[in-house]
mmCIF file of the N, C-alpha and C atoms, coordinates in Angstrom:
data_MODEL
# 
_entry.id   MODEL 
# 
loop_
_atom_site.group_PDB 
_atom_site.id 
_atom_site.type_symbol 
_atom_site.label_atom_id 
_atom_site.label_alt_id 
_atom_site.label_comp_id 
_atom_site.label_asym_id 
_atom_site.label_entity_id 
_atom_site.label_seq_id 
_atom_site.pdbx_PDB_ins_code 
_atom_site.Cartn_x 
_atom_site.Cartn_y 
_atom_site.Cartn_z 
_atom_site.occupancy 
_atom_site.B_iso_or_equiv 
_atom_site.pdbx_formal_charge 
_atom_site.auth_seq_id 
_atom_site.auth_comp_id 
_atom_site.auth_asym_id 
_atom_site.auth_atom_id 
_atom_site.pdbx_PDB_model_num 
ATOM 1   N N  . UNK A 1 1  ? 111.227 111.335 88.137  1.00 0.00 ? 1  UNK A N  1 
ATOM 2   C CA . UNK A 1 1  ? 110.194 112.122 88.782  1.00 0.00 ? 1  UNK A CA 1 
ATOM 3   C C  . UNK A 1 1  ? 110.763 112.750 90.045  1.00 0.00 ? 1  UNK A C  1 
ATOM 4   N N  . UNK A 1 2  ? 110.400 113.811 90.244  1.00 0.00 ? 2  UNK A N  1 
ATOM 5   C CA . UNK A 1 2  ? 110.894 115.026 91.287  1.00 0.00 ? 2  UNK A CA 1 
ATOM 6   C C  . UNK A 1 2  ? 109.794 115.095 92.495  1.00 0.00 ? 2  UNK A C  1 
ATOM 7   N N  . UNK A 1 3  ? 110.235 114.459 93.755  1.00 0.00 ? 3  UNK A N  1 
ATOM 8   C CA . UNK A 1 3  ? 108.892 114.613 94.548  1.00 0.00 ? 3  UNK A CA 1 
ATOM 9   C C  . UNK A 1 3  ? 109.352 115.555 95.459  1.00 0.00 ? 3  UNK A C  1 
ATOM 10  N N  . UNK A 1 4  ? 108.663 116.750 96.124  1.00 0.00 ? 4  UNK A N  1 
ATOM 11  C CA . UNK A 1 4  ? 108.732 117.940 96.931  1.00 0.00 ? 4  UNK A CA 1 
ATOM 12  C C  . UNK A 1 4  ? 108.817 116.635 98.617  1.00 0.00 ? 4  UNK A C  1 
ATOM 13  N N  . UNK A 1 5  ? 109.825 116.904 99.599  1.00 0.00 ? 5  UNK A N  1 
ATOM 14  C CA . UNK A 1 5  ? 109.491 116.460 100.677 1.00 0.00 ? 5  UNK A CA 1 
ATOM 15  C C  . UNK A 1 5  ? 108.439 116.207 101.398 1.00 0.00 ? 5  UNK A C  1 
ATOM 16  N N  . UNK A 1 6  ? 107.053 117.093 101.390 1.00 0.00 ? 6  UNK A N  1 
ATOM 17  C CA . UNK A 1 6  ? 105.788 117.092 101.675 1.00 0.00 ? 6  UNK A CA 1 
ATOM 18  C C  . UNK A 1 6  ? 104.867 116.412 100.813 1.00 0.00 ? 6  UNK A C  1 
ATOM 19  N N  . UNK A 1 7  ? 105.121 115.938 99.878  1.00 0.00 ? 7  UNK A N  1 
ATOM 20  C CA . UNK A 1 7  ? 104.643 115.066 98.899  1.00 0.00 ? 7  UNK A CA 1 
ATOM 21  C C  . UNK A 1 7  ? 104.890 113.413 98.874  1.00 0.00 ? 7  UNK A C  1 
ATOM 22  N N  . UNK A 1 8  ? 106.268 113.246 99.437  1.00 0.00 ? 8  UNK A N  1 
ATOM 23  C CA . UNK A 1 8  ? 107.432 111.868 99.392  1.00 0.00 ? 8  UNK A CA 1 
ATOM 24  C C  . UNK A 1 8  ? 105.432 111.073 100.580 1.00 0.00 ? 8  UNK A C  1 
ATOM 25  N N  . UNK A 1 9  ? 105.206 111.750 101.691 1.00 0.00 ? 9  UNK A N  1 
ATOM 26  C CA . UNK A 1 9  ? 104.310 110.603 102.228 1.00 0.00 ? 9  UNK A CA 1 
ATOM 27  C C  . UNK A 1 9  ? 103.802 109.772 101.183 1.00 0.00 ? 9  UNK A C  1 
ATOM 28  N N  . UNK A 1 10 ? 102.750 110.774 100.349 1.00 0.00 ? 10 UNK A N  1 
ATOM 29  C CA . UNK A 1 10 ? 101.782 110.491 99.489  1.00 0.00 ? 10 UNK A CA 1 
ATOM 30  C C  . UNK A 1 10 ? 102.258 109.539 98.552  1.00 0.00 ? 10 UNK A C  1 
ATOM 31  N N  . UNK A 1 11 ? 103.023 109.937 97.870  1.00 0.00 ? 11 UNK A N  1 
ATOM 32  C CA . UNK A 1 11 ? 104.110 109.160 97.057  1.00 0.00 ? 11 UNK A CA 1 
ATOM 33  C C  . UNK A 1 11 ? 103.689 107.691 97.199  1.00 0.00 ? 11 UNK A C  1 
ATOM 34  N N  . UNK A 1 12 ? 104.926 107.400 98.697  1.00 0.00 ? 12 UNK A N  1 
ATOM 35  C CA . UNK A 1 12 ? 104.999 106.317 98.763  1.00 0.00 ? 12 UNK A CA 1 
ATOM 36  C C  . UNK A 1 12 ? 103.593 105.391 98.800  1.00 0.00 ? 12 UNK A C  1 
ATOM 37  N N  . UNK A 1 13 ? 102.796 106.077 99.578  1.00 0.00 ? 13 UNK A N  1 
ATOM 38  C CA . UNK A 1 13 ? 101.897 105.251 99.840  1.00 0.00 ? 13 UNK A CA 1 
ATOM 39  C C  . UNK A 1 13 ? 100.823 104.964 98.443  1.00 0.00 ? 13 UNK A C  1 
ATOM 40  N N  . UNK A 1 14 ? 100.919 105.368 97.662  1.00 0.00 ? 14 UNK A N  1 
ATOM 41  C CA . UNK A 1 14 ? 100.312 105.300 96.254  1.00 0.00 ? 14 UNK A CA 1 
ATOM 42  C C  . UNK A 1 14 ? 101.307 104.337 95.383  1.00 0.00 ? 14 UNK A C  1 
ATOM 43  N N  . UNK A 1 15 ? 102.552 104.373 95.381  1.00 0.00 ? 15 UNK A N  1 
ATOM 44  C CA . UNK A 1 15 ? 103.217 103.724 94.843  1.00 0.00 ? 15 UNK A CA 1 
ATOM 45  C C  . UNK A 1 15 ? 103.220 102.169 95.447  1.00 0.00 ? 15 UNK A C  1 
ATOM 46  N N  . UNK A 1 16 ? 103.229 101.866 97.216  1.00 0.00 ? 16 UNK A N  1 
ATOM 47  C CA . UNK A 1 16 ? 103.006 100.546 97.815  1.00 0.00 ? 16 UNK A CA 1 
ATOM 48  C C  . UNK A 1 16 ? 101.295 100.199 96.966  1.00 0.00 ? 16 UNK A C  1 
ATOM 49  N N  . UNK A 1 17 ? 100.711 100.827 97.078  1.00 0.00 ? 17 UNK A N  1 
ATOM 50  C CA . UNK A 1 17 ? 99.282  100.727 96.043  1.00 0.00 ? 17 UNK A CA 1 
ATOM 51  C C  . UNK A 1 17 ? 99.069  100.104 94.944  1.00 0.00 ? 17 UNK A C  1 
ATOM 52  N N  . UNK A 1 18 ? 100.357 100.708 93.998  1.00 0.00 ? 18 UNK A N  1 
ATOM 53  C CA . UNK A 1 18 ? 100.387 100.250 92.737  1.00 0.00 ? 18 UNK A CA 1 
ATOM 54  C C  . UNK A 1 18 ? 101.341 99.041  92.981  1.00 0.00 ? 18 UNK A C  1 
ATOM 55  N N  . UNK A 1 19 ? 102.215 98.812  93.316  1.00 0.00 ? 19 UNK A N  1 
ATOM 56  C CA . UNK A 1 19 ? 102.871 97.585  93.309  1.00 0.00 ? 19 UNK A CA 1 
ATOM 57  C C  . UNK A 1 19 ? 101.900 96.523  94.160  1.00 0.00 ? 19 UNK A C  1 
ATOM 58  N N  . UNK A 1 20 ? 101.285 96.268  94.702  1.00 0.00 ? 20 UNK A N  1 
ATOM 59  C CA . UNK A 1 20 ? 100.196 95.882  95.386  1.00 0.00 ? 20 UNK A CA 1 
ATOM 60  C C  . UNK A 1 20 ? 99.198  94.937  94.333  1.00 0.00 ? 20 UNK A C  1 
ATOM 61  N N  . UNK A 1 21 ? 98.821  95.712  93.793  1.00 0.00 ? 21 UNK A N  1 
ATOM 62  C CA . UNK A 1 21 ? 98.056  95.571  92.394  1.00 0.00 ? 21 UNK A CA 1 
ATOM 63  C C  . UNK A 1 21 ? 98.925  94.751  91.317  1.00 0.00 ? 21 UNK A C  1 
ATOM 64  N N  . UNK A 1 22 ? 99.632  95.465  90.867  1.00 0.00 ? 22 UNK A N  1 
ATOM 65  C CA . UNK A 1 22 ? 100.405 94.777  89.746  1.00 0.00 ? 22 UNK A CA 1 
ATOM 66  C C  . UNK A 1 22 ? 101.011 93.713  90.135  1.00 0.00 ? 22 UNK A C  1 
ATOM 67  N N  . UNK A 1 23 ? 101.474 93.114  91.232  1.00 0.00 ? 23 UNK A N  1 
ATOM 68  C CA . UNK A 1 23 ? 101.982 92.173  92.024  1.00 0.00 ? 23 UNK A CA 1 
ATOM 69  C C  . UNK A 1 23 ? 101.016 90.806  91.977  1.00 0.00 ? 23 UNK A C  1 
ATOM 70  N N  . UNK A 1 24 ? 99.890  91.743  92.286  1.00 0.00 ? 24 UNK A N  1 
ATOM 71  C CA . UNK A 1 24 ? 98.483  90.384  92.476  1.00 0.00 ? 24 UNK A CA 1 
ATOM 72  C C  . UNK A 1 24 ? 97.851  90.429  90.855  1.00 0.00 ? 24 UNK A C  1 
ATOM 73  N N  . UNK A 1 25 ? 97.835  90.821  90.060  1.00 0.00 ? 25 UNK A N  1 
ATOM 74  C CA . UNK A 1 25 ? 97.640  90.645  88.925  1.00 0.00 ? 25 UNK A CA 1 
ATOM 75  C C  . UNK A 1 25 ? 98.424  89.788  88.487  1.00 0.00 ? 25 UNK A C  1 
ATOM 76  N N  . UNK A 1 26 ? 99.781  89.420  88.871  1.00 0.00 ? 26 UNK A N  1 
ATOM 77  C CA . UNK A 1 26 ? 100.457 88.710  88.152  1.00 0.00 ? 26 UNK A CA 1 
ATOM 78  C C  . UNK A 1 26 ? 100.733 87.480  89.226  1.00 0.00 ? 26 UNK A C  1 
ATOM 79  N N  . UNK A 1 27 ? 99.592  87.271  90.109  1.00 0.00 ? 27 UNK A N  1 
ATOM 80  C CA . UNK A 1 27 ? 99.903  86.077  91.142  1.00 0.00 ? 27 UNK A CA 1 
ATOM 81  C C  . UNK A 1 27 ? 100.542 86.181  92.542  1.00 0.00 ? 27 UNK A C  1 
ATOM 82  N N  . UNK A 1 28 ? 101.618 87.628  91.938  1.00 0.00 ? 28 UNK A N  1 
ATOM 83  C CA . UNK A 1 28 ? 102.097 87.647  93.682  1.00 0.00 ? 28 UNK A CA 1 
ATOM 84  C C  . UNK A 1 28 ? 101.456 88.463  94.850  1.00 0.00 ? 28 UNK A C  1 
ATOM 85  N N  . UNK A 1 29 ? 101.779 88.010  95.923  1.00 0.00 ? 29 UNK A N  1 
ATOM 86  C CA . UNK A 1 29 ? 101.123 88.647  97.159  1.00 0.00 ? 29 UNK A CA 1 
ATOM 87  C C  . UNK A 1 29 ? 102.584 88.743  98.008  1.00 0.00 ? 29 UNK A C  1 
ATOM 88  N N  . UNK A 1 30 ? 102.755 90.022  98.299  1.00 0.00 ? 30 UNK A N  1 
ATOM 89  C CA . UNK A 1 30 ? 103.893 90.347  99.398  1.00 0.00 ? 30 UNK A CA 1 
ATOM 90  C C  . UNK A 1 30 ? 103.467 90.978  100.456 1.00 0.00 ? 30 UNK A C  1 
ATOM 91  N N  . UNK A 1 31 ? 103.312 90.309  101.582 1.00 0.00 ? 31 UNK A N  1 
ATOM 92  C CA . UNK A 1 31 ? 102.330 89.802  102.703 1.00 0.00 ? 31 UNK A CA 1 
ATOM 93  C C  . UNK A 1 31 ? 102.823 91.102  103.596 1.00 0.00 ? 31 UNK A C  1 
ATOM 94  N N  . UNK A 1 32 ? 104.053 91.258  103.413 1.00 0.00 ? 32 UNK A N  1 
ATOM 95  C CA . UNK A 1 32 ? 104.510 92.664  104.005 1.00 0.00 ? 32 UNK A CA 1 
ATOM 96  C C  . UNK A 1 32 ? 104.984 93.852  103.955 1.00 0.00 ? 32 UNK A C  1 
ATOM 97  N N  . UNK A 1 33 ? 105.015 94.452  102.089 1.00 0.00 ? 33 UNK A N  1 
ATOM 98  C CA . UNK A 1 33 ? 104.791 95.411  101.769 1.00 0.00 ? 33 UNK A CA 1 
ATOM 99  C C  . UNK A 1 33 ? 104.305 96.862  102.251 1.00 0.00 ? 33 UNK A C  1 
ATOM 100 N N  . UNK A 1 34 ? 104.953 97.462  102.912 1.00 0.00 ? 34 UNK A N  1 
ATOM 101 C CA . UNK A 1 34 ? 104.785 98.810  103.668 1.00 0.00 ? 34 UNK A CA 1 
ATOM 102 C C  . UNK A 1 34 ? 105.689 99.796  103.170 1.00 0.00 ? 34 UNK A C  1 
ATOM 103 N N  . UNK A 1 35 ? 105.113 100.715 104.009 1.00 0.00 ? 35 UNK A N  1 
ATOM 104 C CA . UNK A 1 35 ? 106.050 101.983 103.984 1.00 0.00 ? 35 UNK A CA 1 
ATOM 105 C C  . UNK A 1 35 ? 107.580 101.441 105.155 1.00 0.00 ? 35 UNK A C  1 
ATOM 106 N N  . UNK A 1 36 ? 108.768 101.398 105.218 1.00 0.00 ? 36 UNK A N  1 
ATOM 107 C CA . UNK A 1 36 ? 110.146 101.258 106.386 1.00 0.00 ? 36 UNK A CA 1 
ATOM 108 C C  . UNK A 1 36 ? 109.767 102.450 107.128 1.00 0.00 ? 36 UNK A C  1 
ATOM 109 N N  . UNK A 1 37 ? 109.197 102.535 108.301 1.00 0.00 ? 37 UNK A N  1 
ATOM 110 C CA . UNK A 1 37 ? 108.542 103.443 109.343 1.00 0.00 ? 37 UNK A CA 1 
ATOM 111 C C  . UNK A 1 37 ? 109.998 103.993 109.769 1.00 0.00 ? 37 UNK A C  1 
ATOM 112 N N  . UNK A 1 38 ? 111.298 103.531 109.964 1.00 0.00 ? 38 UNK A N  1 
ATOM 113 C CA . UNK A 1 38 ? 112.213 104.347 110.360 1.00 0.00 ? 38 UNK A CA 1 
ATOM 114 C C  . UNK A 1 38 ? 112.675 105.519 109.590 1.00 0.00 ? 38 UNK A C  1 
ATOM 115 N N  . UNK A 1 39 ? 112.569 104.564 108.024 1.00 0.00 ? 39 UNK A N  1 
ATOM 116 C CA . UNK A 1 39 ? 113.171 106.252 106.952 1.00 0.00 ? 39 UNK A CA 1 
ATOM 117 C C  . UNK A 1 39 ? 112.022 107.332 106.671 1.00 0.00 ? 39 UNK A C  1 
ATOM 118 N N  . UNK A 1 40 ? 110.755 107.183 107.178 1.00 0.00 ? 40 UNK A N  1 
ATOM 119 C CA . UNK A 1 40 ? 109.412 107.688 107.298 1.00 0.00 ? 40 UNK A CA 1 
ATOM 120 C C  . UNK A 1 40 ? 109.990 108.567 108.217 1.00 0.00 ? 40 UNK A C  1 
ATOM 121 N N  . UNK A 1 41 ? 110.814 108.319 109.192 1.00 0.00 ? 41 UNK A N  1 
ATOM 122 C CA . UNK A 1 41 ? 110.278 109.279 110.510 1.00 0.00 ? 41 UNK A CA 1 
ATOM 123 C C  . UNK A 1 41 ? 111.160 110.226 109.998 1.00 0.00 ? 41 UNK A C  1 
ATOM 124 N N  . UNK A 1 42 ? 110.442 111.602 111.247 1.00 0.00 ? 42 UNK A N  1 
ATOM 125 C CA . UNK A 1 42 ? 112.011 112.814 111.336 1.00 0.00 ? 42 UNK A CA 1 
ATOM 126 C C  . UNK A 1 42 ? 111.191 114.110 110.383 1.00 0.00 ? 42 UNK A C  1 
ATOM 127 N N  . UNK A 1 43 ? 111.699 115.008 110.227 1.00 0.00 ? 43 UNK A N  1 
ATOM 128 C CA . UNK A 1 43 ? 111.340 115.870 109.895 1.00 0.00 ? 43 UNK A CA 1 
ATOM 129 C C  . UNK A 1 43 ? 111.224 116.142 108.459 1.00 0.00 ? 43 UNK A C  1 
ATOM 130 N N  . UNK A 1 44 ? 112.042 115.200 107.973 1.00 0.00 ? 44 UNK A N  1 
ATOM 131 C CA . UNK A 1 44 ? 111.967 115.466 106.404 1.00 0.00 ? 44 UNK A CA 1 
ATOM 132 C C  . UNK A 1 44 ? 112.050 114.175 106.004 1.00 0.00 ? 44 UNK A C  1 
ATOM 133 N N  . UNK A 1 45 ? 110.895 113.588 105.677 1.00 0.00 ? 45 UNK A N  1 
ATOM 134 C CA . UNK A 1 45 ? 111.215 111.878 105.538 1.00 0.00 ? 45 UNK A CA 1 
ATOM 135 C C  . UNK A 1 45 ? 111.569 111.454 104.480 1.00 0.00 ? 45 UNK A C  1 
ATOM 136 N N  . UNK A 1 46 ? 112.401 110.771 104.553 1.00 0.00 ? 46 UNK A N  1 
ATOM 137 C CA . UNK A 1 46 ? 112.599 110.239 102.956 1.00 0.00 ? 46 UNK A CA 1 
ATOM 138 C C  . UNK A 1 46 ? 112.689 108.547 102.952 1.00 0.00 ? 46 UNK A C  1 
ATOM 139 N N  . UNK A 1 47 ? 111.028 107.907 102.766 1.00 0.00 ? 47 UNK A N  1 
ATOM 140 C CA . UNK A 1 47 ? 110.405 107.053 103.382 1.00 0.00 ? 47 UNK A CA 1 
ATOM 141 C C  . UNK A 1 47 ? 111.222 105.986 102.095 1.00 0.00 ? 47 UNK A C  1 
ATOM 142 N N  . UNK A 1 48 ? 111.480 104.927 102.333 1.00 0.00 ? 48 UNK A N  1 
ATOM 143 C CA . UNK A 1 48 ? 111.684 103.647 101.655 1.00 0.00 ? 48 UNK A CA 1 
ATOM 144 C C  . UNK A 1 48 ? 110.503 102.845 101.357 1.00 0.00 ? 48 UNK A C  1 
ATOM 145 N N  . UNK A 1 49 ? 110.380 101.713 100.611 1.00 0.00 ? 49 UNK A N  1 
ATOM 146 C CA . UNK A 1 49 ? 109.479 100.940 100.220 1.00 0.00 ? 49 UNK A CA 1 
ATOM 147 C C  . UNK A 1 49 ? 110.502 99.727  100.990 1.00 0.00 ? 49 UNK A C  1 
ATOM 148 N N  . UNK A 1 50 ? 109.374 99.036  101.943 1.00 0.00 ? 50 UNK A N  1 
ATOM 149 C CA . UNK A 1 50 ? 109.959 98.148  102.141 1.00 0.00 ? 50 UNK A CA 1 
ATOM 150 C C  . UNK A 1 50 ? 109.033 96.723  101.747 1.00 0.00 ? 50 UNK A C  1 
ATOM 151 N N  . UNK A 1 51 ? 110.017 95.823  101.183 1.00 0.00 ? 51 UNK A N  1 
ATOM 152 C CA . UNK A 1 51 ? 109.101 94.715  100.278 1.00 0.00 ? 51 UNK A CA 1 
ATOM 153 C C  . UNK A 1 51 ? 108.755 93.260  100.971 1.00 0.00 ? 51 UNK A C  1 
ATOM 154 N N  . UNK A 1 52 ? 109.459 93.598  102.277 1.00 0.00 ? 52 UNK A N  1 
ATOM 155 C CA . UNK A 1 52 ? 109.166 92.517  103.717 1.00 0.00 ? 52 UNK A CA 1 
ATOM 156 C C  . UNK A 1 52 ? 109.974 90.851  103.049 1.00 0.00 ? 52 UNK A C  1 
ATOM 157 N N  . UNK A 1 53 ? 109.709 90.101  104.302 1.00 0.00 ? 53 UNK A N  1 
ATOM 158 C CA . UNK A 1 53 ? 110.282 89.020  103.616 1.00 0.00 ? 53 UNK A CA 1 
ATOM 159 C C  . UNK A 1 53 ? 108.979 88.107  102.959 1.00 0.00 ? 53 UNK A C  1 
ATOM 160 N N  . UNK A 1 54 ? 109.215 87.160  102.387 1.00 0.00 ? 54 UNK A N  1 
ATOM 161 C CA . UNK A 1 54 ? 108.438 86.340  101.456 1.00 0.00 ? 54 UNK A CA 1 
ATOM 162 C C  . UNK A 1 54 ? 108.298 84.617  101.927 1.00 0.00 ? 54 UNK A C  1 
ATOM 163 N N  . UNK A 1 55 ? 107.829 83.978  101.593 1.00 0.00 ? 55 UNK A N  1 
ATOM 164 C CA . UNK A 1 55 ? 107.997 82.471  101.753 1.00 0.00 ? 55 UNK A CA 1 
ATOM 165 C C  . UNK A 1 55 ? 108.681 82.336  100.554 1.00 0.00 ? 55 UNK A C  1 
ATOM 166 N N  . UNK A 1 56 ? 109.109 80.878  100.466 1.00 0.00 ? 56 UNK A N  1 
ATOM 167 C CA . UNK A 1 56 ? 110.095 80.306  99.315  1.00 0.00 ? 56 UNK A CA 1 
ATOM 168 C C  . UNK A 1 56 ? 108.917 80.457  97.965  1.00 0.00 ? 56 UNK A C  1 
ATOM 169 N N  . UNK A 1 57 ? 107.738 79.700  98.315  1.00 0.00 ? 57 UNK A N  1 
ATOM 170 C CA . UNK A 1 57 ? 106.587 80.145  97.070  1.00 0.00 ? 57 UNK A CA 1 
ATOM 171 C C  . UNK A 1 57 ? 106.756 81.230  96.597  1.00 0.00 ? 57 UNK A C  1 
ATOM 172 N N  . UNK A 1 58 ? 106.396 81.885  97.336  1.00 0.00 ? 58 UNK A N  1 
ATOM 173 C CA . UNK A 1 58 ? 106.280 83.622  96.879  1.00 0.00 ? 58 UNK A CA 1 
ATOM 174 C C  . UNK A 1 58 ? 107.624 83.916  95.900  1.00 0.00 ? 58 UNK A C  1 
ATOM 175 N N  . UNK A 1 59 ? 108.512 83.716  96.400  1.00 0.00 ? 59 UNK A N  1 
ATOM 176 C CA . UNK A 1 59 ? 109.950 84.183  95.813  1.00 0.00 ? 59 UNK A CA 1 
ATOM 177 C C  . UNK A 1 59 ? 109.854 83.080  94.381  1.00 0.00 ? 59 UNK A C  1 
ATOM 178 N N  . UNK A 1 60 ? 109.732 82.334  94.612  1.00 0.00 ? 60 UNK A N  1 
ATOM 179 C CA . UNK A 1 60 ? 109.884 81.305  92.996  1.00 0.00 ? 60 UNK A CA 1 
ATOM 180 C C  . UNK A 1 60 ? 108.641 81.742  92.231  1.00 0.00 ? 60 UNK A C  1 
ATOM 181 N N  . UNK A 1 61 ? 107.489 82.557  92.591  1.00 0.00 ? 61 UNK A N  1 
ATOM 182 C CA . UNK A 1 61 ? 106.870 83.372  91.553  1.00 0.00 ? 61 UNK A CA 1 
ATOM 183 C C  . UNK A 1 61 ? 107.552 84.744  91.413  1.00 0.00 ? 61 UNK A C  1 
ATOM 184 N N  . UNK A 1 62 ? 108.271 84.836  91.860  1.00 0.00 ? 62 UNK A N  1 
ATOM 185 C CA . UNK A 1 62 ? 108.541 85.990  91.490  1.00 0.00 ? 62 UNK A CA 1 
ATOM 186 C C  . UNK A 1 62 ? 109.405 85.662  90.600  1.00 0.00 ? 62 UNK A C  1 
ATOM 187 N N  . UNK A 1 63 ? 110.181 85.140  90.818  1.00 0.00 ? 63 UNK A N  1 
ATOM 188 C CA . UNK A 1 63 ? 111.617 84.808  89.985  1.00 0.00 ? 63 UNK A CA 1 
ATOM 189 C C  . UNK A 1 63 ? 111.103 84.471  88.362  1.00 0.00 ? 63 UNK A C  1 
ATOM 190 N N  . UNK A 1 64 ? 109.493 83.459  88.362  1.00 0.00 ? 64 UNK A N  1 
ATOM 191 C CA . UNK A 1 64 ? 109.137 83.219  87.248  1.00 0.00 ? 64 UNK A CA 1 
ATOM 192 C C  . UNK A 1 64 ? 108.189 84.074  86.777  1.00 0.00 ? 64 UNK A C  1 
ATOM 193 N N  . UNK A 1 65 ? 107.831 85.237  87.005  1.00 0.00 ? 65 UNK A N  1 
ATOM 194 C CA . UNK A 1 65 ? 107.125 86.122  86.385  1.00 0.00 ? 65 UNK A CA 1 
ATOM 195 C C  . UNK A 1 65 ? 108.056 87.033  85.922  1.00 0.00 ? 65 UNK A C  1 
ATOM 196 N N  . UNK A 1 66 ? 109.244 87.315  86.707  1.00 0.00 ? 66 UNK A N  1 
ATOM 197 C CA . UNK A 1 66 ? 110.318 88.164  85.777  1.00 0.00 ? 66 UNK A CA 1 
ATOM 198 C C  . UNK A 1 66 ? 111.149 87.236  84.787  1.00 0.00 ? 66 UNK A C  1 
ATOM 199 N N  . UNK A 1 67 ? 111.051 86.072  84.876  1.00 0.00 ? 67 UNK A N  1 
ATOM 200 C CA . UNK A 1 67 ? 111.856 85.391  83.729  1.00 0.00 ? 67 UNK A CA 1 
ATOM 201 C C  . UNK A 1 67 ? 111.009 85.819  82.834  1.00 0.00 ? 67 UNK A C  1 
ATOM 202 N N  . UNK A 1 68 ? 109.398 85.368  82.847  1.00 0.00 ? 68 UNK A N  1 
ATOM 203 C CA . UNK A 1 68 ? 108.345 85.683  81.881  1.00 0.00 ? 68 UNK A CA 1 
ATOM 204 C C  . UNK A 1 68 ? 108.654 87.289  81.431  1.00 0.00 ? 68 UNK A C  1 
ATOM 205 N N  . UNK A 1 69 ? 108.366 88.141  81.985  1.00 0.00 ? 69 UNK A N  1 
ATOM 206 C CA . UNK A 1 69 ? 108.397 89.414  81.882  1.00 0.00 ? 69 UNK A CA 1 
ATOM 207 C C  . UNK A 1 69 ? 109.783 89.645  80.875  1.00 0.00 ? 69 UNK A C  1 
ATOM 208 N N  . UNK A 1 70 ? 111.021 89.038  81.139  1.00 0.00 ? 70 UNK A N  1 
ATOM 209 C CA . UNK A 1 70 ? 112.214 89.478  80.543  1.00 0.00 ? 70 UNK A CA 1 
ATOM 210 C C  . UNK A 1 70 ? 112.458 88.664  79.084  1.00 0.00 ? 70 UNK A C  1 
ATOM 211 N N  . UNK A 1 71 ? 111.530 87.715  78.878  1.00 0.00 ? 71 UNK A N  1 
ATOM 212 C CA . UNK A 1 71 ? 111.401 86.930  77.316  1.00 0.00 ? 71 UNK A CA 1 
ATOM 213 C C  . UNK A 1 71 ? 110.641 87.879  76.514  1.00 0.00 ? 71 UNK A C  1 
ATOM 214 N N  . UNK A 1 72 ? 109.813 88.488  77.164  1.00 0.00 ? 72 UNK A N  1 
ATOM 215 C CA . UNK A 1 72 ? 109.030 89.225  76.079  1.00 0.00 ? 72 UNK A CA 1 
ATOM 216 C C  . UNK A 1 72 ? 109.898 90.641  75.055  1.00 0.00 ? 72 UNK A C  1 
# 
């Protein structure tokens, strides 16, 4: 997918949305999930997803929802 620079805001923030969702559907919660406000800034942003850090819980669901995810 091809996003126009003036578009990349929207983007991201719809995409932190959907991972948000699909995350808690499957149990996880990533407590700090944002837009990286530094690659955001400037005139032409070309914003990152940043996925923050996790507790050890958090990370051992994750690890076992993609084991799950990768059997299928």
């Amino acid at each position: 997918m091809v996003v126009r620079d003036a578009e990349r805001f929207r983007v991201v923030e719809e995409t932190i949305g959907e991972l948000r969702e699909v995350f808690g559907v499957l149990g996880v919660v990533l407590p700090s999930l944002r837009v990286d406000p530094v690659s955001a800034a400037g005139v032409a942003p070309y914003p990152l997803v940043d996925l923050g850090c996790v507790n050890l819980d958090t990370a051992m669901r994750m690890v076992a929802v993609l084991h799950e995810r990768n059997r299928r």
